[in-house]
C-alpha positions as CSV (number, residue, x, y, z in Angstrom):
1,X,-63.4,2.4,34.2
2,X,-61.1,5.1,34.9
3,X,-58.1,6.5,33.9
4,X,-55.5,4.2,32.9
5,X,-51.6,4.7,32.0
6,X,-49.1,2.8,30.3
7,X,-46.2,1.7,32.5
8,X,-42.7,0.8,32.3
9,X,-40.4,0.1,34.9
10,X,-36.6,-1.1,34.6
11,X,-34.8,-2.5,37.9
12,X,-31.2,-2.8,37.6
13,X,-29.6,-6.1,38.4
14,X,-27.9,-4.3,41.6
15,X,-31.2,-3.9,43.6
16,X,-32.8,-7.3,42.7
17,X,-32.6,-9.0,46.0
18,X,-33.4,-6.0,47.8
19,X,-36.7,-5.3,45.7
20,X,-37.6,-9.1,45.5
21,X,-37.2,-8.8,49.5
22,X,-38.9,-5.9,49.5
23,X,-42.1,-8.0,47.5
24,X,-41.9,-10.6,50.0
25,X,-42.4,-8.5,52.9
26,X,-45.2,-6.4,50.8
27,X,-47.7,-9.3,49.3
28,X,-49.3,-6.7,47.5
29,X,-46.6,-5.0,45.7
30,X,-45.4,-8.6,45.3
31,X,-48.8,-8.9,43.5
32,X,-48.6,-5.6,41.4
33,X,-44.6,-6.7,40.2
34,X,-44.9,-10.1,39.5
35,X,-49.2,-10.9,39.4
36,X,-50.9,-8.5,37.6
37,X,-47.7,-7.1,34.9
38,X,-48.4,-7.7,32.0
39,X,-44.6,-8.3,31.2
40,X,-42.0,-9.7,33.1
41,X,-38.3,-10.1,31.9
42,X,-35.4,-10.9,33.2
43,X,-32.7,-9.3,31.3
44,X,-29.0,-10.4,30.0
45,X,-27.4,-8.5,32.4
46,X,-29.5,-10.0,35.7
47,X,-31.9,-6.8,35.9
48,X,-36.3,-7.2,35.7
49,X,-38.1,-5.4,33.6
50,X,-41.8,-4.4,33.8
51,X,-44.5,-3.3,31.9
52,X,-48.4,-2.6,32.3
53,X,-50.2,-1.9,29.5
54,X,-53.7,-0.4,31.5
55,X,-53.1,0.0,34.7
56,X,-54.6,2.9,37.3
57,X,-51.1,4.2,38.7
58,X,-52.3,6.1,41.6
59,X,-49.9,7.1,44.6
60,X,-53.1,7.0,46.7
61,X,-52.9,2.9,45.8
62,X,-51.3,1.5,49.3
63,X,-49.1,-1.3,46.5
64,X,-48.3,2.2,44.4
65,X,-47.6,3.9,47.1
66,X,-44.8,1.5,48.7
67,X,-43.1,0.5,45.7
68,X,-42.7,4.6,45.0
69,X,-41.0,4.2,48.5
70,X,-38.9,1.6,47.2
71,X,-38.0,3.1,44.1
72,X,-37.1,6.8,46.0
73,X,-34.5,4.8,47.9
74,X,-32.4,3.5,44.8
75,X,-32.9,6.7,42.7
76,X,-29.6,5.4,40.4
77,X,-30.9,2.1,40.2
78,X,-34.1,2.0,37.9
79,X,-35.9,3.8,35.6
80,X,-39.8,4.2,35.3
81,X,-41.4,5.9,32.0
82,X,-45.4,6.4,33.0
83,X,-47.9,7.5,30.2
84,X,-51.2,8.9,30.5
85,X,-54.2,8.8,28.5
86,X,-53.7,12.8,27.7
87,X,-51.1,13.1,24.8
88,X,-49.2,15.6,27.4
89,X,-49.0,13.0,30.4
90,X,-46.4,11.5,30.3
91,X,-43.6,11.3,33.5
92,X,-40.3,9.5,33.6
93,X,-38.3,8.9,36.7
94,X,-34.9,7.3,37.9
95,X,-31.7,7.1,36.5
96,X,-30.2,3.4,34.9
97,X,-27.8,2.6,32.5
98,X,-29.1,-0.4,31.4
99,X,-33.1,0.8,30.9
100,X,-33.7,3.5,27.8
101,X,-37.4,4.1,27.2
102,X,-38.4,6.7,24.3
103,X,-41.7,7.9,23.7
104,X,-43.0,7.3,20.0
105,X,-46.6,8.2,19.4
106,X,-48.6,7.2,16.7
107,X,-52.5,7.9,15.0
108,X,-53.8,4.3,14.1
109,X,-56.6,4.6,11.8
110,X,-59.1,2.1,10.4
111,X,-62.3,2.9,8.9
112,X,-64.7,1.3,6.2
């Protein structure tokens, strides 16, 4: 199974054609942003949001790997909030103002 994380990723509406080139000319980070997210939104102000809800988010992934590239490039122009399965992994990157992501744990607990 592995271990999966939790993923959130906020593009700002100024490097939307360059990502969505970006995704055309790499068919499998096409596949990771727009396939296998479990949300896609475009948002009021022209931006795309993502989220993945289980996903392995590995640098040593070639699709991972790339879109870090990407995102390293347009360090003012997205933000990314990662969490782990461990209560302390958690990692946040970029800088937008149009993406806020807080962190808000919670014990769910059902029993008989």
């Amino acid at each position: 199974m592995g271990y999966r994380s939790e993923v959130h990723l906020g593009i700002d509406e100024a490097i939307v054609e360059q990502l969505l080139t970006f995704a055309g000319i790499n068919q499998e980070c096409y596949k990771l942003l727009f396939e296998y997210a479990d949300e896609t939104v475009k948002t009021k102000k022209g931006g795309i949001y993502f989220k993945w809800e289980h996903i392995k988010w590995y640098d040593s992934y070639d699709e991972i790997s790339k879109l870090q590239g990407f995102l390293n490039d347009h360090d003012d122009h997205f933000r990314l909030c990662r969490i782990g399965e461990s209560a302390e992994d958690v990692e946040e990157q970029g800088y937008s103002e149009d993406y806020t992501f807080w962190i808000n744990r919670s014990v769910e607990v059902d029993f008989e």
